[in-house]
C-alpha positions in Angstrom: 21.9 -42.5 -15.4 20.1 -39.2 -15.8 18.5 -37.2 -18.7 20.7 -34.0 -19.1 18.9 -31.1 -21.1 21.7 -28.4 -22.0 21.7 -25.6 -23.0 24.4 -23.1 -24.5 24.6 -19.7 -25.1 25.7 -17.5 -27.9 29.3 -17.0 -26.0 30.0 -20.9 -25.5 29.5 -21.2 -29.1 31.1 -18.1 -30.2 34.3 -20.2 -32.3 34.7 -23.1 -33.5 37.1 -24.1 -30.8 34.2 -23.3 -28.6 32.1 -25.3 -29.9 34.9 -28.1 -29.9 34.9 -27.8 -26.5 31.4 -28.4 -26.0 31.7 -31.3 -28.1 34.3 -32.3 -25.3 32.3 -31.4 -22.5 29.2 -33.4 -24.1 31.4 -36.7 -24.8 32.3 -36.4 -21.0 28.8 -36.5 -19.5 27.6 -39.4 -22.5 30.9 -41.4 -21.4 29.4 -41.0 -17.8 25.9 -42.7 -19.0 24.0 -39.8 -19.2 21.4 -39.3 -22.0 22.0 -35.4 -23.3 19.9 -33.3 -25.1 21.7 -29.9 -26.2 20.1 -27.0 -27.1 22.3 -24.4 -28.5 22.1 -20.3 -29.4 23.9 -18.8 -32.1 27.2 -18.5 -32.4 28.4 -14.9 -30.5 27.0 -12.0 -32.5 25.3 -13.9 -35.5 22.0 -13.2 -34.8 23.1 -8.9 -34.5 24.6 -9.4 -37.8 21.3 -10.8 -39.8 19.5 -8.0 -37.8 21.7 -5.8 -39.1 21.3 -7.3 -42.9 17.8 -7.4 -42.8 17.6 -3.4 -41.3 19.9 -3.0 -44.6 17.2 -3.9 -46.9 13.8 -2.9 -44.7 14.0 -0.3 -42.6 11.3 -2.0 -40.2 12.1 -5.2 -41.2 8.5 -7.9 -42.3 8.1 -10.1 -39.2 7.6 -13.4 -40.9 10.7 -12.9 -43.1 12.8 -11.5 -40.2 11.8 -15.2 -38.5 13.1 -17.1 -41.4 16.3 -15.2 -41.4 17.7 -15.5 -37.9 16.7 -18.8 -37.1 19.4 -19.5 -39.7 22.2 -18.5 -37.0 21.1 -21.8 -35.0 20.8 -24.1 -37.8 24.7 -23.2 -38.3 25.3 -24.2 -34.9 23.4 -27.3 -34.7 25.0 -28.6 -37.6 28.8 -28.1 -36.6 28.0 -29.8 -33.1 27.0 -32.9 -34.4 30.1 -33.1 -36.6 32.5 -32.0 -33.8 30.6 -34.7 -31.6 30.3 -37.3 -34.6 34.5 -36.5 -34.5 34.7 -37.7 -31.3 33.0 -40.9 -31.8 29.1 -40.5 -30.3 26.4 -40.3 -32.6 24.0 -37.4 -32.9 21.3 -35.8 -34.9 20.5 -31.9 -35.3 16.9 -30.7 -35.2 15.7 -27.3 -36.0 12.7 -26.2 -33.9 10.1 -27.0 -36.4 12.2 -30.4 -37.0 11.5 -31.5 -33.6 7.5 -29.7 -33.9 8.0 -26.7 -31.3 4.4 -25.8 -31.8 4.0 -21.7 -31.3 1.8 -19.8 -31.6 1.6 -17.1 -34.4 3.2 -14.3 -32.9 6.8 -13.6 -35.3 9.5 -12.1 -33.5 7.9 -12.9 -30.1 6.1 -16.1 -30.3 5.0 -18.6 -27.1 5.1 -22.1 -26.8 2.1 -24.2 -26.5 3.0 -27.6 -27.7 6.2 -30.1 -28.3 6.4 -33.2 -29.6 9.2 -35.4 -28.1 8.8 -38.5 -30.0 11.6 -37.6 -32.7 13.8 -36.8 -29.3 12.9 -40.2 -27.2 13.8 -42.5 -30.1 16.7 -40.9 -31.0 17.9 -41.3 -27.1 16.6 -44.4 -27.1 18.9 -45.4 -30.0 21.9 -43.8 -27.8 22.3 -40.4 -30.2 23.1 -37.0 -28.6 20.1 -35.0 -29.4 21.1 -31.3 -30.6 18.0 -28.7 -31.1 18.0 -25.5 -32.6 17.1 -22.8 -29.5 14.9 -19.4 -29.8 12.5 -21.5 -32.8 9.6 -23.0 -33.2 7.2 -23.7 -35.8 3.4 -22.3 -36.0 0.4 -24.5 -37.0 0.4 -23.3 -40.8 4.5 -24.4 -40.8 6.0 -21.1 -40.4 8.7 -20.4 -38.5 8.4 -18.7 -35.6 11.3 -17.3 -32.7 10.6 -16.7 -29.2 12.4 -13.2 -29.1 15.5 -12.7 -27.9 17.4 -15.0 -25.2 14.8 -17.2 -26.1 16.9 -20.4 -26.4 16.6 -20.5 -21.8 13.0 -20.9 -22.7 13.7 -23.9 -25.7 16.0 -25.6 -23.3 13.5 -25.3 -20.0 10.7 -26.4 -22.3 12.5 -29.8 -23.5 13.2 -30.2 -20.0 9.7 -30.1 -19.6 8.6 -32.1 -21.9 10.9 -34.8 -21.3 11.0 -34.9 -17.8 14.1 -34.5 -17.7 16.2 -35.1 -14.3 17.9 -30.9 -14.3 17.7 -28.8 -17.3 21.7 -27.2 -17.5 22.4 -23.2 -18.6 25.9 -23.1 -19.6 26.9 -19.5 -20.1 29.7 -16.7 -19.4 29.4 -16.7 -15.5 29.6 -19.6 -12.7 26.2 -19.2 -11.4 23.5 -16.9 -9.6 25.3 -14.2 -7.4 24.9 -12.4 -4.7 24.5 -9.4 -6.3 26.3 -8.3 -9.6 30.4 -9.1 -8.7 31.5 -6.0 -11.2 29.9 -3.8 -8.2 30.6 -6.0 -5.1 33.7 -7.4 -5.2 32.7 -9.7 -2.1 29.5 -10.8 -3.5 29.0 -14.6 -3.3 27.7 -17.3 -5.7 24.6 -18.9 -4.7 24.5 -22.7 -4.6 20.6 -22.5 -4.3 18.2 -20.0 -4.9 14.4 -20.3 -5.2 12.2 -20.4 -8.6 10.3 -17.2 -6.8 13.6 -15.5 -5.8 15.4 -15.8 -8.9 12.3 -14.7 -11.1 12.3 -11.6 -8.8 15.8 -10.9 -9.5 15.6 -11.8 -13.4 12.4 -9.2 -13.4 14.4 -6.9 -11.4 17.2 -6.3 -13.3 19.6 -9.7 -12.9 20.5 -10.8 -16.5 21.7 -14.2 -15.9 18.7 -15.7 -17.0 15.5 -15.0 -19.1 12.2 -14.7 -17.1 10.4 -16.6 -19.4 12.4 -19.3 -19.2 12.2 -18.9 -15.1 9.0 -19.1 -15.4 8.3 -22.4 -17.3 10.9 -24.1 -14.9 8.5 -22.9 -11.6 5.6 -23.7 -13.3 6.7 -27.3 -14.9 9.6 -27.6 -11.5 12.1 -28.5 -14.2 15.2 -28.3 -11.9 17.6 -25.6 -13.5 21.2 -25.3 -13.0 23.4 -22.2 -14.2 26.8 -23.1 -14.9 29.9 -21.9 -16.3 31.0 -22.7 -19.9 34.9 -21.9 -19.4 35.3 -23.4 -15.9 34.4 -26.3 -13.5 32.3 -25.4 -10.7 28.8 -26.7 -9.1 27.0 -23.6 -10.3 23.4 -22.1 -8.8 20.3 -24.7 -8.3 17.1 -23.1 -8.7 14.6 -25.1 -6.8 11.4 -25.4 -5.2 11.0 -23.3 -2.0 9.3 -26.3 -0.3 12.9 -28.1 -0.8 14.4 -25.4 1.5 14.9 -25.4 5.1 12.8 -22.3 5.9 14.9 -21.7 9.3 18.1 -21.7 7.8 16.9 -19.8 4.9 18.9 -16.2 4.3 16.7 -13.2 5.1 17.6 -11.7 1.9 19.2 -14.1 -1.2 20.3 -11.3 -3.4 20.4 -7.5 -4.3 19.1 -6.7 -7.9 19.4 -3.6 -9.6 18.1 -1.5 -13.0 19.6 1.6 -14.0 17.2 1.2 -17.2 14.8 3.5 -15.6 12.4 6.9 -15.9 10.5 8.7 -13.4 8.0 10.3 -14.9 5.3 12.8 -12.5 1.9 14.4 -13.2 1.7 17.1 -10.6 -1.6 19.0 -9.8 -4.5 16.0 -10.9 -7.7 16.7 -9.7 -8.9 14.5 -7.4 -11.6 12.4 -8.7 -12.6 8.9 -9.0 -11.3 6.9 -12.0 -8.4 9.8 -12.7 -5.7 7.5 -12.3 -7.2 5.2 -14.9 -7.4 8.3 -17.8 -3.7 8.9 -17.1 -2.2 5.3 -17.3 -4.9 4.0 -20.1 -3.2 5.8 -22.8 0.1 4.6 -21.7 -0.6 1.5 -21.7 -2.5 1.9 -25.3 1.1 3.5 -26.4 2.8 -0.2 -25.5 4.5 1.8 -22.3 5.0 -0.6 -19.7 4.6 0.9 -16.0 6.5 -0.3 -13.1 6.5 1.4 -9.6 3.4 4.0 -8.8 2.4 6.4 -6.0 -0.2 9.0 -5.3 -0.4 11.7 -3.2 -3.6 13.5 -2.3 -2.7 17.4 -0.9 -5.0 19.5 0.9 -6.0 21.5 -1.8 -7.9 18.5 -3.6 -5.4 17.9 -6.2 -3.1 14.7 -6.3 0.2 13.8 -8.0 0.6 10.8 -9.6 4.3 9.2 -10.0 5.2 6.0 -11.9 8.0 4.7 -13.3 8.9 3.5 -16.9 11.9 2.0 -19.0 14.2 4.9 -19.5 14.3 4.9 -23.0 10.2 5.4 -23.5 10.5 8.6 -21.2 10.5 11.0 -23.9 7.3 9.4 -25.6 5.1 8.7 -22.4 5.5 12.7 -21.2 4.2 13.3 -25.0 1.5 11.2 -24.8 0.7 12.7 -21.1 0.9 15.8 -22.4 -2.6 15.7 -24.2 -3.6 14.2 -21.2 -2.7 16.7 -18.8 -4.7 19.2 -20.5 -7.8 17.1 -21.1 -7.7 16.7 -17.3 -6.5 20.0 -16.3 -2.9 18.8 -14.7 -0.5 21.5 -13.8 2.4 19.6 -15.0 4.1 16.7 -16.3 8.2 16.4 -15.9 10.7 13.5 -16.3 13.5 12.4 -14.6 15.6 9.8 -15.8 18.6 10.5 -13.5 17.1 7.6 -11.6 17.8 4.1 -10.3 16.1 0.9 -8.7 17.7 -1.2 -6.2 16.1 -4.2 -4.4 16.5 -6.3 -2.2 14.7 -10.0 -2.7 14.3 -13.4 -0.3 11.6 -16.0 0.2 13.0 -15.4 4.1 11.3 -12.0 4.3 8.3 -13.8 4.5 9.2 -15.1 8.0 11.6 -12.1 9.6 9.9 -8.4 10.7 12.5 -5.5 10.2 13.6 -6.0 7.3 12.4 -2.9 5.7 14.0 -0.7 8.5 17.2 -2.4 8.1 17.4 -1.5 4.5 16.1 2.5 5.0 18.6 3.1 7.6 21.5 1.7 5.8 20.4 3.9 2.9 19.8 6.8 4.9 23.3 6.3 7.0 25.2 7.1 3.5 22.7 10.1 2.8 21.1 7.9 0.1 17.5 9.9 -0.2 14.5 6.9 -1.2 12.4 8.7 -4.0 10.0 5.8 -3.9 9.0 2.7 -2.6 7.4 -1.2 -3.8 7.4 -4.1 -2.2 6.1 -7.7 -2.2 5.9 -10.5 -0.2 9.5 -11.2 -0.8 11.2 -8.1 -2.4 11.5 -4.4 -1.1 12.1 -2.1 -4.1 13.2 1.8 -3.9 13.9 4.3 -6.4 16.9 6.8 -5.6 19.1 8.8 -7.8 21.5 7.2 -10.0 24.4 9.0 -8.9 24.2 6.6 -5.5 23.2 3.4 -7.1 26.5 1.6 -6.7 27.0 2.6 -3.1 23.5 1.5 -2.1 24.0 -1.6 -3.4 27.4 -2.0 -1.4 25.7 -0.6 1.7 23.1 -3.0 1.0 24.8 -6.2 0.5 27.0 -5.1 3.8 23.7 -4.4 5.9 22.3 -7.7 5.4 25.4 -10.2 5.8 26.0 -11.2 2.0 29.5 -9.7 2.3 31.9 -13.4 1.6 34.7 -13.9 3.8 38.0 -12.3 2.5 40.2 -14.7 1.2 42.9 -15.4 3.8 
């Protein structure tokens, strides 16, 4: 039978009759044969409330202690698992992450993997125990602990996967899978029964929440199979996979439509037009810990240029501070914000193969009056940036234009 790594979230585990009924659904898949290895998140809401205990006593809370403390929310869950599952009869053992030796690196709050030691793991399988691990923890080389940030526990559960070679690695959360586009704003959008490691990593970076990037990202790089599946009901869920596994004819021209109303335009009008300008404007951004998505440039006649670029909308304020010195060091008429602003995209590895794809989408915008403020794209996305007020309908339009639509039911 296979190795099963699983992993749920803070919602599946949210009661103690949820976590019974993981216990259930875990006795089901070891009655089948399977080997498991669980990795589970805190239960709903824990990990806000240490936050909010530690913000009680330290305004800006130390990082190493603020490690320490919420890693507790996981060792609660661990613990009751492997009762509820000792209840029903199978054997298992908790492990916190630096039980099991996730090896981090030093970086509290937001620390990477670089090592993990399965042997604890293997023998414990071997012996015919359910292995249940602590998610979002690790352990540096000096023995502190560490956490990964937040939703960190994808990455734990991708990385046992990993390390174990395990045959899928399992996200059970809230929803039944990887979607069309988000069903609260398409009420015909359609779950995915495959998508692609570079597709879905587009749509996580894009603005999709059902998984964490990171944890995307180890699956593509390690091709740990990964499965997102409902906690609450029964259902086949969304395989992402290697491209190379797809059948590149029958492949969709466009997989999904993502959006991100989390965003700021931010514009520095009037820039004289010099070599290494653009580089004095976005070096003290970046030095500010502002992270920059889209960017255009426009050169006028009169040999001045304006620079757009995007940014999360809640750093808007700061990065027209910061630009403000700047502007006058380099003699910029202006700088304005705008964060009335959204970004819709459209992403599919079968871009790569189909021309027209970008006129499709600008004249089903431009059909509803939807103005495109700017413009990105890659080799399998096309991103634009319109005004907030039409997000919702573009993405409708959108998910029409390019036959995503599911049947209605009859």
């Amino acid at each position: 039978m296979s190795l099963l790594v699983q992993k749920y979230g803070g919602t599946s585990v949210g009661t103690t009759e949820r976590i019974e009924a993981v216990a259930d659904k875990v006795a089901g898949f070891r009655q089948q044969g399977h080997d498991m290895v669980i990795v589970v998140s805190a239960m709903s809401g824990e990990t806000n409330r240490l936050i909010a205990l530690a913000k009680d006593i330290q305004e800006t809370p130390d990082p190493r202690e603020m490690d320490v403390l919420v890693s507790t929310g996981e060792q609660v869950t661990i613990a009751l698992l492997c009762m509820a599952l000792k209840k029903r009869g199978w054997d298992a053992r908790s492990y916190t992450g630096g039980q099991v030796r996730i090896l981090t690196d030093d970086s509290h709050t937001k620390a990477r993997i670089q090592e993990i030691d399965e042997a604890n793991m293997r023998a414990d399988l071997d012996a015919g125990r359910v292995v249940v691990v602590a998610g979002f923890q690790g352990v540096d080389a000096q023995g502190n602990i560490t956490t990964l940030g937040r939703g960190g526990s994808d990455t734990t559960g991708v990385a046992l996967a990993a390390a174990l070679k395990a045959d899928e690695c399992q996200i059970y959360t809230d929803v039944d899978g990887v979607y069309t586009t988000d069903p609260r704003v398409v009420d015909r959008a359609r779950r995915l029964e495959k998508i692609t490691f570079e597709e879905m990593l587009e749509m996580a970076s894009l603005g999709s929440k059902v998984l964490q990037i990171r944890a995307v990202e180890f699956a593509g790089k390690y091709n740990v199979p990964l499965r997102v599946l409902s906690s609450f009901k029964e259902g086949p869920g969304t395989l992402i996979t290697l491209d190379e596994e797809e059948n590149t004819m029958e492949q969709p021209v466009v997989s999904g439509i993502a959006f991100n109303r989390d965003e700021a335009k931010i514009t520095l009008a009037g820039i004289p037009d010099l070599p290494g300008i653009a580089s004095k404007i976005l070096a003290p951004v970046g030095e500010a810990n502002i992270e920059v998505d889209v960017i255009v440039q426009n050169v006028g006649a009169d040999n001045t240029t304006d620079l757009t670029f995007t940014v999360n909308r809640g750093d808007m304020n700061k990065t027209v501070d910061v630009l403000s010195a700047v502007a006058k060091e380099i003699g910029a008429r202006e700088v304005t914000g705008d964060d009335a602003i959204a970004k819709v995209s459209i992403v599919g590895v079968g871009m790569r193969s189909h021309a027209g794809v970008a006129s499709t989408m600008f004249s089903a915008l431009a059909a509803e009056g939807i103005n495109i403020q700017m413009i990105t794209t890659s080799e399998i996305k096309i991103s634009v940036i319109i005004s907030e007020k039409y997000l919702e309908l573009a993405v409708r339009t959108l998910h029409s234009a390019f036959g995503l639509d599911a049947e209605p039911a009859a």
